[in-house]
N, C-alpha and C positions, 0 to 999 in steps of 0.2 A: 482461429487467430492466425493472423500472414506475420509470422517470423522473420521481417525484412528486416536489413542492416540498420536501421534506425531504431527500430523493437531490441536488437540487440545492443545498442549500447544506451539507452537506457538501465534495460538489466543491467548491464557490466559496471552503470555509474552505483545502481543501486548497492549491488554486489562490494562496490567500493567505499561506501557510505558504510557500511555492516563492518567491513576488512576495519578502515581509517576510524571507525571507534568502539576497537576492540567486541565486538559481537559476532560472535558463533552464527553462522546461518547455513542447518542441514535442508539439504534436497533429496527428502525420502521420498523414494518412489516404490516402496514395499506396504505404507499404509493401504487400509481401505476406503475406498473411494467416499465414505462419510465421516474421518477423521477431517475435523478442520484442521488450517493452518495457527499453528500456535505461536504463543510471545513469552517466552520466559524471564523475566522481569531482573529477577535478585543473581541471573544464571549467566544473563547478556545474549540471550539465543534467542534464535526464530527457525522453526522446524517449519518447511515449506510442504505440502503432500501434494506432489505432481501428479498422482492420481485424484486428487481431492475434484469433485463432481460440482461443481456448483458455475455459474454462469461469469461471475466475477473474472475478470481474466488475472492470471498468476501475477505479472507486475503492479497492479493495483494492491493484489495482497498483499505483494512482499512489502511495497511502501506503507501499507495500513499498518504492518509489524513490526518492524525495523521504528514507524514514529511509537508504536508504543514502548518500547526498550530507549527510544532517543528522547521522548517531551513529556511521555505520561508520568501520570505519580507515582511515585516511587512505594508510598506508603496505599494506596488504595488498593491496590490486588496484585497478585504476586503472576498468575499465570493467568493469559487472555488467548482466547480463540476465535479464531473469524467468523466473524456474521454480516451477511450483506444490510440485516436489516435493525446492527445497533446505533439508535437514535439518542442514547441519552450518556453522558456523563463523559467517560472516557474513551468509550468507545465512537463516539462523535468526532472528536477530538483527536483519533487518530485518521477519522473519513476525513475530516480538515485538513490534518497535517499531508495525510498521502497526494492529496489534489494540489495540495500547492507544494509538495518534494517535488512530483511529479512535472509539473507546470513549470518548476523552476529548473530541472534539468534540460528541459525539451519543452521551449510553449507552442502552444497547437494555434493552430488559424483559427479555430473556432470553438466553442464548447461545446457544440455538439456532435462535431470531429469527435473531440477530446473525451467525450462520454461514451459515444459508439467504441473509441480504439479500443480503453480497455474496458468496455463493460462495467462503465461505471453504474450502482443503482441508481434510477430515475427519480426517487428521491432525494436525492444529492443534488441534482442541476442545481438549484438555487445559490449552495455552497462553491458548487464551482464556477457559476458565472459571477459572483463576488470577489474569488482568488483571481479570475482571468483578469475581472477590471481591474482590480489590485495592482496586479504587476503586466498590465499591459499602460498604467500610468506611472509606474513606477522604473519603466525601458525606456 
């Protein structure tokens, strides 16, 4: 991933999303590389593992966690861990929310720009050329 000054503030809005509604959000980089990144619900946290292995790039995570602590339900599960390939219920729902936090900090020229940047899963296109049209009619 090219860590250019654009890649960076991004993160730092994200970062500010987490700060501006009260959520803890640690950057372990002592886990092992098969720890996902977690969402602690009732705690207001999101543990980030900068070792964690997986293709997903780190800003897509952090906003897939941050929307579960911001829009998920509150009553349906207490602690959630990243998976590139959850398709149902609320973890959907946070693949939604992230694309269009995402989208909405920083829109990309194209969604398949926006899918290569951060390694977004290729089963998500659909969900993100919906957000892009969304609010490329909505600017």
């Amino acid at each position: 991933m090219i860590k250019d000054y654009l890649y960076m503030q991004i993160t730092s809005s994200l970062e500010s999303l987490a700060c501006n509604n009260d959520i803890t959000l640690v950057n372990a980089e002592d886990l092992s590389e098969n720890v996902p990144d977690t969402a602690l619900i009732n705690t207001r946290a999101v543990i980030m593992n900068k070792q964690f292995d997986i293709n997903v790039d780190y800003t897509y995570r952090l906003a897939h966690e941050l929307s579960h602590v911001l829009y998920g339900d509150k009553d349906a599960q207490a602690v959630y861990q990243f998976s590139e390939y959850g398709k149902r219920g609320e973890e959907l729902l946070a693949h939604k929310n992230a694309i269009k936090m995402l989208m909405s900090i920083e829109m990309p020229t194209t969604v398949n720009g926006f899918m290569e940047y951060y390694h977004v899963p290729s089963w998500l296109e659909h969900y993100a050329n919906e957000t892009f049209k969304s609010l490329i009619v909505t600017e």
